[in-house]
C-alpha positions in Angstrom: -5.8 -75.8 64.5 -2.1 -76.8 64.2 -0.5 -78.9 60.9 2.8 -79.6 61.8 5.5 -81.3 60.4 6.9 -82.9 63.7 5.3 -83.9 66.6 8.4 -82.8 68.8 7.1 -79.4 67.5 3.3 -80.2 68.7 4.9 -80.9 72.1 6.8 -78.0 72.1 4.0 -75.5 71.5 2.2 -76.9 74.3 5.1 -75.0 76.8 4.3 -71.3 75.8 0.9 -71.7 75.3 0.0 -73.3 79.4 3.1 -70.2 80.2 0.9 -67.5 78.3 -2.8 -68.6 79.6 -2.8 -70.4 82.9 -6.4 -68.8 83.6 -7.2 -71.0 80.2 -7.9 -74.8 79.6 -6.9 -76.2 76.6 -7.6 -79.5 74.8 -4.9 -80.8 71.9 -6.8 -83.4 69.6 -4.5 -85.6 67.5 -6.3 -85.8 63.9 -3.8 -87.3 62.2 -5.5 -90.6 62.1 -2.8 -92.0 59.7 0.0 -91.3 61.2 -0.8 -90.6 65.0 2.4 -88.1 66.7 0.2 -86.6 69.5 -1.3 -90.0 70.9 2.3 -91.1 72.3 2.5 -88.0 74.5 -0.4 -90.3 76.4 -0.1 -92.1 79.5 -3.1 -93.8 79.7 -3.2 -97.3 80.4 -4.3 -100.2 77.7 -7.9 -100.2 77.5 -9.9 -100.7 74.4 -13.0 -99.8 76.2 -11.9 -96.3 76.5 -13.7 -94.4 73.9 -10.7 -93.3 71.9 -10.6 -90.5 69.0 -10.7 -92.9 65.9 -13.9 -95.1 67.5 -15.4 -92.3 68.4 -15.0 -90.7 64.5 -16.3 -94.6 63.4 -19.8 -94.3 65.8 -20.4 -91.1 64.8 -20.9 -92.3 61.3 -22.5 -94.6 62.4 -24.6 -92.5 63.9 -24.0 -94.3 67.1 -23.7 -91.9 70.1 -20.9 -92.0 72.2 -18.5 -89.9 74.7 -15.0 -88.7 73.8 -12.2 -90.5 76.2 -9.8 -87.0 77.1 -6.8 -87.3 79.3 -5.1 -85.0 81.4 -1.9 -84.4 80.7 -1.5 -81.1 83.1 -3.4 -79.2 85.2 -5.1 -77.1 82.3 -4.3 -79.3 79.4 -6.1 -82.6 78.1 -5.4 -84.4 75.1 -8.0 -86.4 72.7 -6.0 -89.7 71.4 -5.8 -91.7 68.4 -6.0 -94.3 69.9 -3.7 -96.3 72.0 -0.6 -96.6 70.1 1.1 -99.7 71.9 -2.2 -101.7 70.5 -2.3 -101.7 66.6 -3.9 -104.3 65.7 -7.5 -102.9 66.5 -6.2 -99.2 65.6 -5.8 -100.6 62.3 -9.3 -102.6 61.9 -10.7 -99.1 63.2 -8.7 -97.2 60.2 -10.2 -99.6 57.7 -13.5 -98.9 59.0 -13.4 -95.4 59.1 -12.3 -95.3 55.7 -15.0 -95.6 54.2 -17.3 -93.4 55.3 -14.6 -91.0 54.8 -15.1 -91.6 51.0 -18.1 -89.5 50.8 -16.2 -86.8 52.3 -14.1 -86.6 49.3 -16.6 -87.2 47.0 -18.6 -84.1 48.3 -15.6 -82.0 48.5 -16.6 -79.9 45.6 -19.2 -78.5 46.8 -17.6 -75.9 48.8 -17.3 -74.2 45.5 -21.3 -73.7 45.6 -22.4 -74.5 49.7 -21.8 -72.5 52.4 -21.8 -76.2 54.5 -20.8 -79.4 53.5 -20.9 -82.9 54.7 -17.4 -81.8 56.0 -18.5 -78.8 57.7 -21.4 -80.6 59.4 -18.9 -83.7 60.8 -16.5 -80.7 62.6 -19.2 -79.0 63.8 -20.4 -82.0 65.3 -17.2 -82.7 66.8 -16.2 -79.4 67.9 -19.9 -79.3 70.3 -19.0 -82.9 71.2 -15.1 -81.6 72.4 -17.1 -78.7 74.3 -19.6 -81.3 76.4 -16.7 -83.5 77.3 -14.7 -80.8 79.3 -15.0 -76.6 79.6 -12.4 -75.9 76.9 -11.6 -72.1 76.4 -9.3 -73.3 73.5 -9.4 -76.8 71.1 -6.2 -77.3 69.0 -6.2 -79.8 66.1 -3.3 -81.4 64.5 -3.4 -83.1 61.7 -1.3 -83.1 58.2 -1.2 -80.8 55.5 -2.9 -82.0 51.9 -5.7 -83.4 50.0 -7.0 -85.8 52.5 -10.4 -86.9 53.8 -9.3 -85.3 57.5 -8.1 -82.1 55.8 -11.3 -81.6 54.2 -12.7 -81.9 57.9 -10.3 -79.4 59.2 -11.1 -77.2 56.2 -14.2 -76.4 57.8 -15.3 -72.8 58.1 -15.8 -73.4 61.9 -11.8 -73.4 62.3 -11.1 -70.4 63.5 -7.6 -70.4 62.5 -5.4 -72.5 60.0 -2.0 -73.2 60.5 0.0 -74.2 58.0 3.2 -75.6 57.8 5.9 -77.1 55.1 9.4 -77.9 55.1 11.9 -75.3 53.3 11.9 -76.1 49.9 9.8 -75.3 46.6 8.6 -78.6 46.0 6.6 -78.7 49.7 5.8 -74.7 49.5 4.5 -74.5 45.9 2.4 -78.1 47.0 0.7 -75.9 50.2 -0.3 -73.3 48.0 -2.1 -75.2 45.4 -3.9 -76.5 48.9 -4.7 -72.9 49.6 -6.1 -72.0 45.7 -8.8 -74.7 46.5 -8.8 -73.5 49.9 -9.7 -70.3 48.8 -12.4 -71.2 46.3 -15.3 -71.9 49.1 -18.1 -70.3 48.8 -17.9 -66.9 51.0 -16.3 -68.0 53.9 -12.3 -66.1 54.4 -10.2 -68.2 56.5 -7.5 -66.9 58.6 -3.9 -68.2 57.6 -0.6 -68.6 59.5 2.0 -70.2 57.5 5.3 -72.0 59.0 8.3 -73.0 57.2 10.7 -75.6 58.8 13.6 -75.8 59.1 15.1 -73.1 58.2 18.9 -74.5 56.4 21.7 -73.0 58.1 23.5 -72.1 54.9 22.6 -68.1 54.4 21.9 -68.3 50.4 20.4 -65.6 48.9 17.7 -68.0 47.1 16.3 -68.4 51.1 14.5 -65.2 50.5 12.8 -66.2 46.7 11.7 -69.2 48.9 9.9 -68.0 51.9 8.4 -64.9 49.4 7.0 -68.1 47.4 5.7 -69.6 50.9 4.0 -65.7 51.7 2.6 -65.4 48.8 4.5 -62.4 47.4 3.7 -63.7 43.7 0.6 -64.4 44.2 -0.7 -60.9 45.4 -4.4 -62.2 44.2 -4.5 -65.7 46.5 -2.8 -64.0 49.5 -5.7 -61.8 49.5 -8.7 -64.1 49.6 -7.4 -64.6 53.2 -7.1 -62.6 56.5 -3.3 -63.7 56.3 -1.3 -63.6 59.6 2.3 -63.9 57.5 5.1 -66.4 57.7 7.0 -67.5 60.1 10.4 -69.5 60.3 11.6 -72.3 62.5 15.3 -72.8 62.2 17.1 -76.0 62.3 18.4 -77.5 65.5 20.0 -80.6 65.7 18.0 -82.6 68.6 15.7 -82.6 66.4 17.1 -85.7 65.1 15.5 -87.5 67.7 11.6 -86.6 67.3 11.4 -87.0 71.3 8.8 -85.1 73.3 11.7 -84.8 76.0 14.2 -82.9 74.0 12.1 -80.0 74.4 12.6 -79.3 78.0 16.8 -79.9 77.5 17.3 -77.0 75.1 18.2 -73.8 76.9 15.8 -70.9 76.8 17.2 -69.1 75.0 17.9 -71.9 72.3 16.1 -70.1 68.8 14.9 -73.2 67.7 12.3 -73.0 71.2 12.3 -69.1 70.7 10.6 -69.8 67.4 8.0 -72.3 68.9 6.7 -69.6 71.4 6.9 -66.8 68.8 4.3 -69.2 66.9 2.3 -69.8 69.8 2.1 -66.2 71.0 1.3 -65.4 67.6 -1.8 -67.6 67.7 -2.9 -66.7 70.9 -3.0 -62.7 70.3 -4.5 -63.7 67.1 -7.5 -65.0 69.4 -7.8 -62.3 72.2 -8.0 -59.9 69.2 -10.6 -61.7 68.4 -12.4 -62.1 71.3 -11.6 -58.3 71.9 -13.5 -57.5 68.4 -16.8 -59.7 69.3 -17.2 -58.2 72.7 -16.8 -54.6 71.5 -19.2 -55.7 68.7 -22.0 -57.0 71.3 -21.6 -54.2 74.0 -19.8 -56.4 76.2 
C-alpha cells in the first residue's frame, strides 16, 4: 500500500520496483477517489463502458457484480483507474453515489476497537480477491491519502500487508499522522507493519530537522511505536522539478540525482520487507 504526497513520487517508485523484480507482475490501484494522481498516468481511450475503479467500488455496494477494467502500462505492470480523468462529469455523479454507501463505513469505524473484521475489512478483502481474478498479480500497490477518510478506513484493513505512510516535513503534518496511527493502533489484535516517509526534506541544515523526524519515528512515543512491527523513517529530500508534478520528470533526473536515490531506497525497502516475508511463511510451512 503506498500514501504519498505526490503522484510524481507514485510514478517514480514504479522505476525501481519493475528494475528490482522483472520475474514479478505488479498492479498499482489509484484509491484516491477524491483526488485521482495515478489515473492520468493512463492511456486508455474515452470509454464509459469500461469498468473503471470508482463504478466498480459503486456495484459492489450495490452488490452488483462486475469485472475490474486494468491497463497495461509495461510489460509486468497494470494499473486500476479512477476513472477516466478527461471525462468528469460522470466521475463526479459516480463520487456522489459512492458516497454514501461510504457513510456506513465511518459510522462502523469504531468497531475495530472490539472486531477482529469490520464492514471495512470485509470491502478490501473483497477487492483484494477481485484484483487477484482479474490478472496473476504477485504484488498489488494502493495509493491513496493519508487521514480520517472513508477510503483510509478501507486501506486500514488488516489484510494490508504493509502501510506506508507519508507527510510533509513539518510538525503540524507529522504530529496529524501520528494521531492516525494511535487509532490505528487501537484495533483489536491485529499489528500492522509501518514505513513512514517524510517529504521533502528543506535544504536548510537546522538542528530542529532532527526533533522533527524523531517526532515523525516515534522517539517520544516509545509506547505507540511499539504496537507496530515498525520498519523506521525514511527521508525524501527536496529537488526542484518537482515543481512540475509531471510523471516525465522522473526519467530526466540523472541517476544519481538523491531526490530518485531516495525513491528506490523506499522501494527496495518495501520489497525486502516482502521477500522476508515470504522467506518466513515458507520456512514456517516446510517449503
Amino acid at each position: 500500500m503506498f500514501t504519498p504526497r505526490y503522484c510524481f513520487e507514485d510514478a517514480g517508485l514504479r522505476d525501481p520496483l519493475l528494475k528490482r523484480e522483472k520475474d514479478k507482475k505488479i498492479v498499482i490501484v489509484d484509491f484516491d477517489i477524491y483526488a485521482p494522481g495515478l489515473s492520468y498516468l493512463s492511456s486508455a481511450k474515452k470509454d464509459e463502458n469500461k469498468q473503471y475503479f470508482l463504478k466498480y467500488l459503486v456495484n459492489l455496494f450495490q452488490d452488483e457484480e462486475s469485472a475490474i477494467f486494468t491497463e497495461t502500462l509495461e510489460k509486468n505492470l497494470d494499473l486500476i483507474s479512477i476513472y477516466n480523468m478527461e471525462n468528469l462529469i460522470p466521475y463526479n455523479s459516480l463520487l456522489t453515489e459512492l458516497s454514501q454507501y461510504l457513510y456506513s463505513i465511518k459510522t462502523e469505524s469504531d468497531k475495530r476497537r472490539t472486531e477482529i473484521s469490520t464492514a471495512a475489512d470485509k470491502i478490501f478483502e473483497v477487492i483484494k480477491d477481485d484484483i487477484e481474478r482479474s490478472g496473476d498479480y504477485d504484488y498489488a500497490f494502493f495509493d491513496a491519502r493519508t487521514g480520517i477518510t472513508e477510503v483510509s478506513d478501507i486501506l486500514f484493513s488488516h489484510y494490508v500487508d504493509l502501510k506506508i505512510f507519508m507527510s510533509s516535513y513539518n510538525i503540524q503534518n507529522i504530529e496529524g499522522t501520528n494521531e492516525i496511527l494511535r487509532i490505528l493502533s487501537e484495533q483489536a489484535i491485529h499489528r500492522h507493519t509501518i514505513l513512514r516517509v517524510l517529504s521533502p526534506r528543506p535544504v536548510v541544515h537546522r538542528d530542529e530537522l532532527k526533533g522533527i523526524k524523531a517526532k515523525a519515528d516515534l522517539d517520544h512515543r516509545i509506547e505507540l511505536k511499539n504496537k507496530f512491527e515498525w520498519l523506521g523513517t525514511m527521508e525524501i529530500p527536496y529537488e526542484s522539478e518537482l515543481v512540475f508534478n509531471d510523471f516525465e520528470v522522473w526519467d530526466k533526473l540523472d541517476d544519481n540525482n538523491k531526490y530518485k536515490q531516495s525513491i528506490r531506497d523506499i522501494a527496495n525497502s518495501m520489497l525486502e520487507y516482502f521477500d522476508n516475508a515470504i522467506l518466513t511463511i515458507n520456512e514456517h510451512y516446510g517449503l
